[in-house]
N, C-alpha and C positions, 0 to 999 in steps of 0.2 A: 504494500500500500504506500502512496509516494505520499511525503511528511508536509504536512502542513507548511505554509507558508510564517515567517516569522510574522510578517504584522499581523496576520489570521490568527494567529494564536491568540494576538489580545487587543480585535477588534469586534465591532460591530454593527453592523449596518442600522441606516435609520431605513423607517418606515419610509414609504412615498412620502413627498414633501411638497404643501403649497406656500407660495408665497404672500407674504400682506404685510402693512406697516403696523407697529404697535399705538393704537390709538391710547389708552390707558390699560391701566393692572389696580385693583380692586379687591375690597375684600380679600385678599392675600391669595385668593384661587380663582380667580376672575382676571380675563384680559379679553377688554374690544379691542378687535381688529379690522384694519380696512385690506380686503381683497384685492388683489388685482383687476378683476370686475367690477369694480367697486361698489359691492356688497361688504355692511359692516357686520360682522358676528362677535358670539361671543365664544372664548375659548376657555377650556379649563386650564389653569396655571400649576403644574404638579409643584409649586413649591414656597413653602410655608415663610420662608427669611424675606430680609426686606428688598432684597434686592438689589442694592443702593446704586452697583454698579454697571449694573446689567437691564434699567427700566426703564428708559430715556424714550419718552412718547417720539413718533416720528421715526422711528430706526425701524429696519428692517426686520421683520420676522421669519421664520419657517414653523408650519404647523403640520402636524399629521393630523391624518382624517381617520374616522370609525365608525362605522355605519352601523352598530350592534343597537337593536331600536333600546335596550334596558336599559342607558347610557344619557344621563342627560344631556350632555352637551356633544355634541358629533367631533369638535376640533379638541386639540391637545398642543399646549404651546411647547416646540422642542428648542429652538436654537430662535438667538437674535443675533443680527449683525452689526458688531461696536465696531468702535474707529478700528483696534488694533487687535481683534481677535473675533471668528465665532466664538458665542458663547451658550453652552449647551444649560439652560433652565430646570429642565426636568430631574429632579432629586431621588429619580429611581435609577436613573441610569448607572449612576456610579455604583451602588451592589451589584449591578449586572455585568458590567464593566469588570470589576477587579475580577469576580467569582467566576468570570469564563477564563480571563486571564490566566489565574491561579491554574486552573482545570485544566490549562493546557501548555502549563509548564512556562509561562509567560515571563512570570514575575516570579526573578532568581531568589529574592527574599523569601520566600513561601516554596521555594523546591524542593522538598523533602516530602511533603503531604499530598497525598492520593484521593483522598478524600474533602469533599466541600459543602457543607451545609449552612442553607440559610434560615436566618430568624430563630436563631434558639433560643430558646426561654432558659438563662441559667437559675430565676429565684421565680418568685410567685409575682414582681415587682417587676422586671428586665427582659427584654429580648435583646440579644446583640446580632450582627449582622451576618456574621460567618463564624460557624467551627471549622476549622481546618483538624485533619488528621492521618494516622497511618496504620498500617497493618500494627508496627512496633509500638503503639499506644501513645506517640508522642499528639500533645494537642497545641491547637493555639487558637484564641477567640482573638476577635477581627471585628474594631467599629472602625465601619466610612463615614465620614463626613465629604459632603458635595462644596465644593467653596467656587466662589464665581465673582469675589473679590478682590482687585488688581489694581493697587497706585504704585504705580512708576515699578514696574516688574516684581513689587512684593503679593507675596500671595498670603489671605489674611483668613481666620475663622475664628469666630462668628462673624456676619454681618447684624447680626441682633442680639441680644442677652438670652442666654438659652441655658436657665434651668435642667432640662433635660440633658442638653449633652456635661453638664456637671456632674451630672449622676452616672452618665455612661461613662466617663475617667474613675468615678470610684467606684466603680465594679471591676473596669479591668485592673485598678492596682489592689482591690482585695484578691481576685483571681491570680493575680503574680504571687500576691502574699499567700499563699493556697498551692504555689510551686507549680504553675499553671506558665505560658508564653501567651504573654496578651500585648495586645498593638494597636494604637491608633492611627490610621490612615483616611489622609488628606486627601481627595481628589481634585483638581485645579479641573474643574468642567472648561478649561480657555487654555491659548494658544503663548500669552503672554505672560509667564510666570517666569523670573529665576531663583527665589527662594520662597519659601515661608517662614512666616510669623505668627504667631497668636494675633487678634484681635483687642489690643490692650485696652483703647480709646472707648473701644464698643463695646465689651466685656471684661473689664480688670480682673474678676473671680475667674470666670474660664480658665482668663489666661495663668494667672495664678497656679490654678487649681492641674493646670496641664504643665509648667514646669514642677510643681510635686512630684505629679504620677510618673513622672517620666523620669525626675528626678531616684525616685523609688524603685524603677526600673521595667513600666511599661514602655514598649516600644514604640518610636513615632517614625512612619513613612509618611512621605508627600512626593505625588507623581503629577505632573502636565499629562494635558492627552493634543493629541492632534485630530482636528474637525475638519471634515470637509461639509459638503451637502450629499455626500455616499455613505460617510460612515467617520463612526468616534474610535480613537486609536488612542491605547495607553502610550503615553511618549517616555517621558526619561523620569529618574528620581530629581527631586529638588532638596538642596539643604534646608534643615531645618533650623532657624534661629530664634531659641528661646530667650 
């Protein structure tokens, strides 16, 4: 059987895509758009943050379509186009992204493990986003976070104060503390990142709370991907500066 291609390893195609301008974003899951027909709709926004850098009325959009009638809204907003990078919106991607990656031997930090599951429930309180594992019983738990924050090639998380992901740091440094490999990984959904940082300005506790855990000995990756309008490609690791 002839091998995989290496960008196939740890990419993945978008849906068919139309084009329209972003008229506003809304209620945090809500985007009109004006069509190239110029029909205006409305789209579902898969993602909860505030956007800051990526909501600029007037830019360009791409949406995929859904014809499933159970579905309220037919459109799905995927990608916009800013000055210096696509920038992929949708905050499911990135699980999907790293976990095919991983799967197919992609991403050399994670090459030891055969196995990839998502959404584990580790307490009656927590779901994280991947188990990794192996025949030899080695494990490692895996939060993504989606970032699509970018001044002057810093790559930033949070764009909002997120409670939640403070909790999701102290679960994986009680799981390290438990002799567990637990990892925090960064997804740069854009084109234009050379390092990250925490979000200090936007979440001082986060950021805080992410040089402890890490300081403790949870692991932090951060990756760029490269976007076209074909598909999202995991790209290179970026340093991490806490």
């Amino acid at each position: 059987m002839p091998r995989k291609h290496d960008a196939e390893k740890k990419s993945l195609p978008w849906p068919p895509l139309i084009r329209g301008w972003l008229v506003k974003r809304y209620k945090r899951f809500l985007a009109d758009v004006r069509l190239q027909n110029g029909e205006l709709v409305t789209a579902h926004c898969p993602n909860s943050g505030r956007m800051t850098a990526c909501n600029q009325p007037g830019r360009p959009v791409f949406l995929s379509v859904h014809d499933d009638p159970k579905r309220k809204l037919k459109y799905t907003w995927e990608l916009i186009d800013m000055p210096s990078s696509l920038v992929g919106v949708n905050t499911l991607v990135p699980n999907r992204l790293v976990a095919h990656a991983i799967r197919n031997g992609g991403i050399p930090h994670f090459g030891k493990y055969t196995t990839v599951r998502p959404e584990v429930r580790i307490n009656d309180r927590t779901r994280l986003d991947l188990l990794l594992s192996n025949s030899k019983g080695d494990r490692c738990y895996v939060e993504i976070k989606n970032c699509t924050l970018v001044e002057d090639g810093c790559a930033m998380f949070p764009d909002a104060p997120t409670v939640r992901g403070r909790k999701h740091l102290l679960e994986l440094a009680e799981l390290h503390g438990q002799g567990q490999r637990a990892v925090i990984f960064f997804l740069e959904q854009r084109c234009d990142a050379r390092f990250f940082t925490p979000a200090e300005t936007i979440d001082p506790d986060y950021s805080a709370c992410l040089r402890e855990v890490v300081s403790a000995g949870v692991e932090i990756v951060a990756y760029d991907v490269s976007i076209d309008l074909d598909r999202i490609t995991l790209g290179r690791p970026l340093p991490c500066r806490l």
